[in-house]
N, C-alpha and C positions, 0 to 999 in steps of 0.2 A: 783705789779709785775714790775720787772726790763723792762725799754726800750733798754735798751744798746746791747741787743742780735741782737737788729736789725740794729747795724754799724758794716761793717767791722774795725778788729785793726788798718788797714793802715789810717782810715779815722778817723780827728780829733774827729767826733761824739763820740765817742764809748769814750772818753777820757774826754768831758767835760758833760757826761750823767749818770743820776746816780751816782756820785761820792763823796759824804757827806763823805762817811766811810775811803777814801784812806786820808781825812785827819787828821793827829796825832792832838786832841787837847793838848793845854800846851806846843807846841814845835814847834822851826820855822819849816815852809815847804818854801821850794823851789817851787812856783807857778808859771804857765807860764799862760798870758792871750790869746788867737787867736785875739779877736776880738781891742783890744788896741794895741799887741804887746807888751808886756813886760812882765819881766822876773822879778819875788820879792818874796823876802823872806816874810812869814807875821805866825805872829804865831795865830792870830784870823781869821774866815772868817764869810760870810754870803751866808746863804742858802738858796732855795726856789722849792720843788718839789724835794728834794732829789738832787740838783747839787749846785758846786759853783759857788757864784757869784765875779766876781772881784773886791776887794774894789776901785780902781782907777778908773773904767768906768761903773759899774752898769748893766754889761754884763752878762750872764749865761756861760761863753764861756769861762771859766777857769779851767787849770786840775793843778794836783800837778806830781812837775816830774818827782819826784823818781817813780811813778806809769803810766809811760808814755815813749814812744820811745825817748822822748825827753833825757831820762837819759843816754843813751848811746853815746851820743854826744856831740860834743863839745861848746863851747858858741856861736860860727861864725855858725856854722852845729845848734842850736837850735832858734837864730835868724832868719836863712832863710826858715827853715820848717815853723816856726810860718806866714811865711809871705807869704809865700807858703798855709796854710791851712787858711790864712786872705783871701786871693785873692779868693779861691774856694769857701769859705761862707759866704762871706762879699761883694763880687763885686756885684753892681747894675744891674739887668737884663735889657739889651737894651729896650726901649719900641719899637715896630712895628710902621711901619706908616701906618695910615688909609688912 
């Protein structure tokens, strides 16, 4: 059973979950990574629990963009969301002091 019911679309999850199938094999995809930041074309990928991973950084945390908000915009506007959804899933949670 799919996970991805349980991200809203505004939220990167829903984009790097579940998502083997939104990739065309035999043919580049335009891939965006959250968690590295970048943006590549790659006609192979690697997968693990039904999502991809990023060949650059070993991360789960990769969508393809024609299949993502990211398609709608421009390369400056696909930069900053990625850095934008880096910071909300990737910043370290303060630790408290004892």
């Amino acid at each position: 059973m799919s996970n991805k019911h349980r991200y809203e679309p505004s939220d990167y999850m829903h984009w790097v979950t579940d998502n083997v199938d939104t990739f065309v094999k035999g043919e580049q995809n335009l891939v965006a990574c959250v968690y590295c930041i970048e943006i590549y074309e790659t006609s192979v990928f690697k997968a693990y629990h039904n999502c991809l991973f990023c060949d650059k950084c070993d991360v789960d945390a990769l969508m393809v963009v024609k299949h993502s908000p990211l398609i709608e915009m421009s390369d400056e506007d696909r930069m900053k969301k990625l850095e934008e959804w880096h910071k909300k899933g990737f910043t370290p949670i303060p630790k408290t002091a004892k």
